[in-house]
C-alpha positions in Angstrom: 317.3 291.1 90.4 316.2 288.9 92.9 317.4 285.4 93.0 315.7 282.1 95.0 316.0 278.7 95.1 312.7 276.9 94.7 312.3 274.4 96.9 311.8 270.5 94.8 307.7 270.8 97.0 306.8 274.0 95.5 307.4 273.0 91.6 305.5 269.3 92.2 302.6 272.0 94.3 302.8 274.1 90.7 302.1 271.4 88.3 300.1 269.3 90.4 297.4 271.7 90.9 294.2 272.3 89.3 293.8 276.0 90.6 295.0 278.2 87.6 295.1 280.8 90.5 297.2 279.1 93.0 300.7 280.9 94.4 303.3 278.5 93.5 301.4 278.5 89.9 301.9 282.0 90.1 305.3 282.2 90.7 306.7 279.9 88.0 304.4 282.2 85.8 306.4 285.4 87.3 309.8 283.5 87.0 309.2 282.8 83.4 308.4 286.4 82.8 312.0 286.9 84.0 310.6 288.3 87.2 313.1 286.8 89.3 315.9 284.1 88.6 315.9 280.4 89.7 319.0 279.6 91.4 319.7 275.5 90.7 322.2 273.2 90.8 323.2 269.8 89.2 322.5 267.9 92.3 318.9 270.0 92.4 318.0 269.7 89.2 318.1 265.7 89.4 316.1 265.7 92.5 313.8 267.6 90.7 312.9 265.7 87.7 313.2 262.3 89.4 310.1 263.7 92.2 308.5 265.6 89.1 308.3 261.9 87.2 307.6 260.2 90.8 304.6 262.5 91.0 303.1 261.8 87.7 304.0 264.7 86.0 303.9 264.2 82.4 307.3 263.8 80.7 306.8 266.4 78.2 306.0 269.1 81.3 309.1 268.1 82.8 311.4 268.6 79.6 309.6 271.9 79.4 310.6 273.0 82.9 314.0 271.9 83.0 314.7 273.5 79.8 313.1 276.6 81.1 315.4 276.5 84.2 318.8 275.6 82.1 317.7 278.5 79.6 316.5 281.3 82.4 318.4 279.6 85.9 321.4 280.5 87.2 323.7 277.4 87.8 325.7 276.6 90.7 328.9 274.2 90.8 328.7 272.4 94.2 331.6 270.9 95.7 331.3 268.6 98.2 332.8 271.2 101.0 330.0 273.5 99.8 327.3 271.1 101.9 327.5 271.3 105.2 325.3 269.6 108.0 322.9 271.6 108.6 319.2 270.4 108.7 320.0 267.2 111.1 316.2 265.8 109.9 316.9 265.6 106.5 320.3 265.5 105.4 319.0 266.0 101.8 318.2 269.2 102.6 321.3 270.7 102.9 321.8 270.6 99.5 319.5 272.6 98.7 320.6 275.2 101.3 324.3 275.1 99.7 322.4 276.1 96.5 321.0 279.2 97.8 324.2 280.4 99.6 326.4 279.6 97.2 324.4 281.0 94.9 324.2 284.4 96.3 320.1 283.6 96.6 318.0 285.9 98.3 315.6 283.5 99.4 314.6 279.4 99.4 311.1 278.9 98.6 309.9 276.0 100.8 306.8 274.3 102.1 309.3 271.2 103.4 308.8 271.9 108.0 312.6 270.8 108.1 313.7 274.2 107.4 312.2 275.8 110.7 314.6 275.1 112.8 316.2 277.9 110.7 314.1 280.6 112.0 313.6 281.9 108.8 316.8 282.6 107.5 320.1 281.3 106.7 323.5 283.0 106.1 321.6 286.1 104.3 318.8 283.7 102.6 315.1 284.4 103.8 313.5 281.0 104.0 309.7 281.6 103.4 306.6 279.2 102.0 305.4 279.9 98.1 302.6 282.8 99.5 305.3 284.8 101.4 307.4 284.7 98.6 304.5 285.6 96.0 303.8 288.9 98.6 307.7 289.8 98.2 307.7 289.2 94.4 304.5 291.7 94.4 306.0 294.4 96.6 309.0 294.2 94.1 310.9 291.7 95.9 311.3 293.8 99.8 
């Protein structure tokens, strides 16, 4: 089954919007339907609620997600030697990249610019925006 790390910018893009339509609301739908599996972490997971709350997303949607993600995620331990420098820009970052290769992810959903200087791809882990990775989840994950 294909795994991916979803990037903190794609969930706040999927509960903040108004178009039921929308690609990042589309793939929480398709990851709830067990279409895929989340790949998170501890250090993840608290970036996410904290931006979730920052953004005004009601408490109760948050609770929902993050027991979602505990329930249907896959959870990877990160130790310190697990983060390496690798997006100079946003130190932050490489968090989340140490997520996806440590957690054997096939891609990192992201709409956050930092990641080009990537190319694309990191250690085996596609990097692609929320509609690229919607198209892959479509074709069956190729």
């Amino acid at each position: 089954m294909i795994k991916a790390v979803l990037d903190t910018n794609v969930v706040i893009a999927a509960h903040l919007s108004n178009n039921p339509g929308s690609p990042t609301r589309e793939i929480i739908d398709r990851w709830r339907a067990e279409e895929f599996i989340q790949v998170y972490s501890a250090e993840t997971l608290t970036e996410l609620t904290e931006k979730l709350w920052e953004k005004g997303v009601a408490l109760d949607l948050i609770e929902k997600y993050t027991a979602d993600l505990v329930r249907l995620g896959k959870f990877v331990r990160l130790d310190p030697k697990d983060i390496k420098r690798v997006i100079l820009d946003d130190p932050d970052d490489d968090v989340v990249i140490a997520c996806a290769v440590k957690g054997g992810a096939d891609y990192l959903v992201t709409y956050d610019p930092h990641f080009d200087v990537l190319g694309g791809e990191y250690k085996g882990v596609r990097i692609v925006n929320a509609l690229e990775f919607l198209e892959a989840l479509r074709r069956g994950g190729k």
